[in-house]
N, C-alpha and C positions, 0 to 999 in steps of 0.2 A: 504494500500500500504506500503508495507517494503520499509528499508533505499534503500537497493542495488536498486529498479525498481524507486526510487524516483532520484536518482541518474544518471542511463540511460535515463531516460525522460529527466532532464535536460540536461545532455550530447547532447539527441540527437536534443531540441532546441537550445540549443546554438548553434550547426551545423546549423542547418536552419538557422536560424539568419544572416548567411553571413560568418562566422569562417573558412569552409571549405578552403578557400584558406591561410589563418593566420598558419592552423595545417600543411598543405602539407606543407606550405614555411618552417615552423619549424622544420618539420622530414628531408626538403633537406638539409637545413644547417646541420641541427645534422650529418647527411650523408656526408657531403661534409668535415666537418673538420674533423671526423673521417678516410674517405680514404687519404684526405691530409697529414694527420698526417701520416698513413701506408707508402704512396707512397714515402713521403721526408725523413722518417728513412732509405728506402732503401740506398738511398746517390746517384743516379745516376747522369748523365748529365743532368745540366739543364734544356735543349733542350727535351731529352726523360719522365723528370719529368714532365713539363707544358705539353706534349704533352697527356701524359696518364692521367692525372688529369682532362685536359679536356676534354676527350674523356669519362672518367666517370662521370663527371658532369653531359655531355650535354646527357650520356643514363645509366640512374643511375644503371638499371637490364644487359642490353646487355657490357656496357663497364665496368664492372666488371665478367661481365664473363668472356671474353674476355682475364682480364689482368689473375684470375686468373688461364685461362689452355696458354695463350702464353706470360706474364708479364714475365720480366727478374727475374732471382734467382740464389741465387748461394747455391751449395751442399756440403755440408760438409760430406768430406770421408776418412775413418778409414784409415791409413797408415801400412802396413806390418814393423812391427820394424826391423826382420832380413833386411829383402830388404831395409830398410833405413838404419842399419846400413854399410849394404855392400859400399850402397852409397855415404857416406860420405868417407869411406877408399875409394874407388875408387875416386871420385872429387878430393883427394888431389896429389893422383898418376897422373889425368889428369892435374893440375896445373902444375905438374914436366914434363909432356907429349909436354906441350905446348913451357913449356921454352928450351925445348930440339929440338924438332922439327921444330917448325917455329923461333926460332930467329932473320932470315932477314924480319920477316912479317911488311908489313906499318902498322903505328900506327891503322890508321883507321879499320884495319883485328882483332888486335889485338881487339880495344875497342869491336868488336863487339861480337865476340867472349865469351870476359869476359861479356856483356849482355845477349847472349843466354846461357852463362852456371847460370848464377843467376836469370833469369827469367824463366829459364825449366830444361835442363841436362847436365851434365859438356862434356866438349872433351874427345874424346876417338879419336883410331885408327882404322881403315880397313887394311886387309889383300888383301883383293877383294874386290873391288864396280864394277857393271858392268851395264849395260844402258840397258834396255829392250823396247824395242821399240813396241806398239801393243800388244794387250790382248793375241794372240793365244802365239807367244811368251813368253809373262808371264804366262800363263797357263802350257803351256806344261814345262817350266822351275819348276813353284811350284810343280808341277805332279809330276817331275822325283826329285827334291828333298823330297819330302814327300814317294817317295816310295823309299830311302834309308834312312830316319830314324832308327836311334837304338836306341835311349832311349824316346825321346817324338814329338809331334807335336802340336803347339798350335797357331790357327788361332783368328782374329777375325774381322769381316768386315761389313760393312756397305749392301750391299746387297750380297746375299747368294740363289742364284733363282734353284728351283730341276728341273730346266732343262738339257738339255744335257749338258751343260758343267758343271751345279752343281752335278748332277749324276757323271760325272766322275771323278771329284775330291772326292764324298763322297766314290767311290766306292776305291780309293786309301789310304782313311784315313782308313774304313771301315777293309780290309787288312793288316794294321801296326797295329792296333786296335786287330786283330787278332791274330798275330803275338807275341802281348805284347805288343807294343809300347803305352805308354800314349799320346792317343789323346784327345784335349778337343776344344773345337768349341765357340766359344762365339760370337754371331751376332745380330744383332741391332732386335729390335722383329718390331719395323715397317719398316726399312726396308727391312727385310727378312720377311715379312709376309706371303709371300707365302711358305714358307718353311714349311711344318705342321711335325709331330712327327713321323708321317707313312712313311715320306722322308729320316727321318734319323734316325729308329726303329733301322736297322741291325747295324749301328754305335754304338748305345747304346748297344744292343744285345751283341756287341761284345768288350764291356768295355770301350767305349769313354763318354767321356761326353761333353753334349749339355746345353749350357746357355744362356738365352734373358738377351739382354740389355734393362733398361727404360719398359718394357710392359706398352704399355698406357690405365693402370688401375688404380682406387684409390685402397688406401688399408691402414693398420694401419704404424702407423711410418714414417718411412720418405716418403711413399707414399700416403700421405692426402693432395697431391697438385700432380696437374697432369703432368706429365715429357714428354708428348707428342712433346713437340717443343726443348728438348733435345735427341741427337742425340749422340750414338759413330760413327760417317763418316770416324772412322781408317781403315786402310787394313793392318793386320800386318799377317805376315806368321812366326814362327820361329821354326828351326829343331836342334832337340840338344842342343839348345843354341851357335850351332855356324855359323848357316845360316840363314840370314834373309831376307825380302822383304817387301815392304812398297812402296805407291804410289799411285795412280789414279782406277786402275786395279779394278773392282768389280766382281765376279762370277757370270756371267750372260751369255748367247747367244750372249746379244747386245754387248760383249766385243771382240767377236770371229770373224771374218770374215769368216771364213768356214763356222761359221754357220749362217752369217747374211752379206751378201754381203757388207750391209750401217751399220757395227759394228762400234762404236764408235776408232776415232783415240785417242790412250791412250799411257802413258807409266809409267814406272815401275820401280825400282831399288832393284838389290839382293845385299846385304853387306855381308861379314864375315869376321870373326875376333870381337875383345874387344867389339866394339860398337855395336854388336847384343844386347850384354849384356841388355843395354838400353829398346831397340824393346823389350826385356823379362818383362824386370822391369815392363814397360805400359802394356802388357798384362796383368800380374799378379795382379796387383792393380785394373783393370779393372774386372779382372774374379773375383777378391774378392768381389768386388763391388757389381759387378750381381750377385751372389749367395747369397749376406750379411754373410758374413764367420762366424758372432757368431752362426752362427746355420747350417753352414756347415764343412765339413773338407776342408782345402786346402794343397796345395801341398807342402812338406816343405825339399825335398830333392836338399837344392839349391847345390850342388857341379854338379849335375847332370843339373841344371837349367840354372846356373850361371858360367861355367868354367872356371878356370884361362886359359887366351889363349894370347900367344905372340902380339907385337904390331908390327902392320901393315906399310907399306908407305904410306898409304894413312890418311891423317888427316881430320877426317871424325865428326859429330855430328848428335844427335836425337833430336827433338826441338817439344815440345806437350804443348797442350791447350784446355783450355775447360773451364762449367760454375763451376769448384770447384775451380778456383783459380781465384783472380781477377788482373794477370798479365799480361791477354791477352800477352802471350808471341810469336805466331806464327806473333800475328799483331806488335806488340812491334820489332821484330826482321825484318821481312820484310819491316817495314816502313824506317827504321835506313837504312839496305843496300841497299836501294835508294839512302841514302842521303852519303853514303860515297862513291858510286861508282863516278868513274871519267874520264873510256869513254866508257863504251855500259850499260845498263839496259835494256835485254831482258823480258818480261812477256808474258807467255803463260797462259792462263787460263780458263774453260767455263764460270763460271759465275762471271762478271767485275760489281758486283757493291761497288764501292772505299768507304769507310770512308772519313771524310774529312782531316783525317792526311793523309791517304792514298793518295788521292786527290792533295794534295798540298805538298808531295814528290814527285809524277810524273811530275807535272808542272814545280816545283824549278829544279829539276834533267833536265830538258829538257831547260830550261832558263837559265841553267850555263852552254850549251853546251855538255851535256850528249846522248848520243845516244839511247834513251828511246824508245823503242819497244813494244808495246801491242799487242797482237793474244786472238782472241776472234773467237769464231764461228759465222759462217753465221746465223745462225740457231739454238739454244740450244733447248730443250728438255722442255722449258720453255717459252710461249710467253711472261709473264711477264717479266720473266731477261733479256730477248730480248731488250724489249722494256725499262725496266731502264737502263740498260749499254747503249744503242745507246741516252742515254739525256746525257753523259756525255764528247760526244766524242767531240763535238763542243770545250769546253774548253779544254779539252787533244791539240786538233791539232791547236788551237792557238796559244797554248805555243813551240808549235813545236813535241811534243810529235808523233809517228808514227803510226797509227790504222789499223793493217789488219785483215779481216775477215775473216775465214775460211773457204771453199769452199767444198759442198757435204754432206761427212760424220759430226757427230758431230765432234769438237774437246773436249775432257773431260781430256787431261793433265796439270799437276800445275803443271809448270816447273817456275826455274828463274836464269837469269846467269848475274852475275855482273863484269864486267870487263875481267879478267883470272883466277880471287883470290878465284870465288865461285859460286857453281853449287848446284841446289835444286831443290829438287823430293820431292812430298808430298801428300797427301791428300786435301789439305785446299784450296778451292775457295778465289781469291780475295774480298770478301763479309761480309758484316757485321756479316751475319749467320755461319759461317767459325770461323770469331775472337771471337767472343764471346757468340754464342750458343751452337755450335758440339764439339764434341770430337774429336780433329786434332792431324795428326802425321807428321812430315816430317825428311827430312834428308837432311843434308848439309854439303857436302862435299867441305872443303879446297884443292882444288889439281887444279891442269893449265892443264893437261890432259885432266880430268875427263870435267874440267868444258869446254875445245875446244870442246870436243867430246858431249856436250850438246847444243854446241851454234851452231854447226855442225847441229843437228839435226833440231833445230829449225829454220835455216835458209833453210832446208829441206822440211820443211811444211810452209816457206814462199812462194813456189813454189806449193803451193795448195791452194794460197792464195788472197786477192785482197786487196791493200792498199783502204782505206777510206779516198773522199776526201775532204778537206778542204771547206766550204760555201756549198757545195750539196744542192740541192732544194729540198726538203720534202712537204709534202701534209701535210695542217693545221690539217688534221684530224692523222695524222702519229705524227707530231710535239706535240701535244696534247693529245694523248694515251704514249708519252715516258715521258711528263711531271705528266702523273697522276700516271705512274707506278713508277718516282722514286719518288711517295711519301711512299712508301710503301717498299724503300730502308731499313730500319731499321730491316726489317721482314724476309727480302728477302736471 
């Protein structure tokens, strides 16, 4: 008998012996301080650190899978130097924009302002902002703008479906694509998955170009951890660089009422002027992203891109977010104008599940006498989100806070109107997944017009609406599926 089989024999007595559970105990520790060590380099919250730690403890194979295709991460992305240097000229022009423009502004406009331009994009001005109300609206609006294009067209959305209504929009890029016009398409690849390349062949065909965001594939480089639970949820439209759109809106049927009687109640906002500039900037850094530009060409005719263009009356801003910065800036900025507003805080939103700063700025805003409004759908698209937003309303309407549900159709607009001082259109769900998973856009508009003519609207679809009442008696078994669903708030 050789060393080596002399060796396995005892090995495999010792096992006998009783060892068996002495070896596992040992490979779990080895296991356990090893992902502990992983999980707390991240730096997270507390809260979400203990939470994942034991959830990989207690399923050593399944709760490391787990973390590593939906664990939090954050992505490091190559920056366009020209586009940043534009930027920085431009933010300091917006500094001189502000002291020019609002100098009666309340401190509290002021502070926050200077927040959302250090946590995301400096102020700019509008020429135009105007309120789109409903998909078919917004469609036929982007339609008739993209079919006057002259130099480019560059979209990029969250879903992108080749049904009738994405058919006719491919078929109008398709034509300026023709034409000459640089068209380029950039869409989330899961959720445009249904979009396949036979969809949008004659687009290519006819010199546009088509790019997935995230494809949830591995691959080498920065795609050796799976991007599946990162999302771009942007809707940015912009023509020439001097008309924009951004909002709620996705290219679907379900946005259209013509062609879906029960189409999602949506809305929308066209900008133009300085601040498209911005809505350019995000796409481009975006479309560079998704193609990985070292190995692509991108587009470098910014005069064409980026146009010097007079400033508007309207004082207006672009406010983005996502997992490559850790400023959570849509959440950072929405939580703050809670807390500075001083008599109305409207929220429209489909899916209401709050953070707990979130949380506890609707509460405080409502206990210092604030007129705080939440609109949520009867019904979302989601039993889940259903059922964790309805665990929270009990403490909302304690505090006095106002809860009404939306009646019928979905509601899927993120709106929010804070006094008269400011009005906001966006992309970004009230939701943890929103602040600090997706790739969010919004716009926020400084203007007492703009922002009546939002609160207008909203009071509008109060009237489709049914307040939510305080103590209501719920079934244990109801009470208890909204308790298990907002545990999964973090996800959500």
């Amino acid at each position: 008998m050789d060393t080596a089989q002399a060796l396995w024999q005892a090995w495999q007595t010792w096992l006998l012996d009783g060892h068996v559970t002495l070896v596992l105990s040992l490979i779990w520790t080895a296991y356990g301080l090893l992902v502990a060590v992983w999980i707390l380099l991240e730096r997270r919250a507390p809260l979400a650190t203990l939470s994942w730690l034991l959830a990989m403890m207690a399923l050593p194979v399944v709760g490391l899978l787990v973390y590593f295709i939906f664990g939090p991460r954050r992505f490091q992305r190559q920056r366009l130097k020209r586009l940043r240097s534009r930027r920085k000229w431009r933010m300091r022009r917006s500094m001189a924009r502000l002291r020019d423009k609002v100098p009666q502004a309340p401190p509290q406009l002021q502070q926050l302002v200077r927040l959302a331009s250090a946590a995301s994009l400096p102020l700019s001005t509008a020429q135009r902002v105007e309120l789109l109300v409903g998909g078919a609206d917004t469609l036929d609006a982007i339609v008739r703008a993209v079919s006057r294009a002259q130099h480019h067209v560059h979209l990029e959305y969250y879903i992108f479906e080749p049904d009738t209504t994405g058919q006719r929009l491919l078929a109008a890029l398709t034509e300026r694509a023709a034409a000459g016009v640089q068209v380029r398409l950039l869409v989330d690849a899961l959720g445009s998955k249904r979009l396949g390349r036979r969809h949008y062949q004659a687009l290519l065909d006819a010199g546009g170009e088509v790019a997935l965001f995230h494809p949830p594939r591995l691959g080498l480089g920065r795609r050796m951890r799976p991007v599946i639970n990162f999302r771009t949820h942007r809707k940015i439209v912009v023509v020439d660089g001097v008309l924009g759109f951004t909002g709620g809106v996705n290219i679907t049927d379900q946005e259209d009422k013509r062609q879906n009687p029960r189409a999602y109640h949506d809305i929308h906002i066209q900008l133009q002027g300085p601040v498209v500039g911005w809505l350019q900037h995000l796409f481009l850094e975006d479309w560079a992203y998704a193609l990985d530009y070292r190995h692509h060409s991108l587009p470098d005719d910014f005069e064409y891109l980026l146009p010097v263009q007079h400033n508007g009356s309207y004082v207006a801003q672009i406010m983005a977010s996502g997992p490559d910065s850790s400023l959570e800036a849509i959440h950072r900025v929405l939580v703050s104008a809670i807390h500075v507003a001083q008599q109305r805080l409207w929220l429209a939103t489909p899916y209401f599940v709050p953070t707990e700063a979130a949380m506890l700025a609707l509460t405080n805003a409502a206990l210092r006498g604030v007129d705080v409004r939440v609109l949520v759908p009867r019904h979302c698209d989601s039993l889940l989100v259903t059922a964790a937003a309805r665990s929270y309303f009990d403490e909302l309407l304690e505090c006095g806070v106002k809860v009404f549900e939306y009646q019928g159709r979905m509601l899927h607009a993120k709106t929010m109107v804070v006094d008269d001082m400011l009005g906001m259109v966006g992309t970004a769900n009230f939701d943890n997944r929103s602040f600090r998973l997706n790739y969010e856009v919004c716009a926020l508009v400084y203007n007492v017009l703009f922002t009546q003519q939002l609160a207008q609207q909203f009071e509008q679809d109060l009237l489709h609406a049914r307040p939510v009442a305080y103590g209501r008696a719920k079934p244990f078994l109801h009470r208890l599926a909204e308790a298990v669903a907002r545990l999964f708030s973090p996800l959500l």
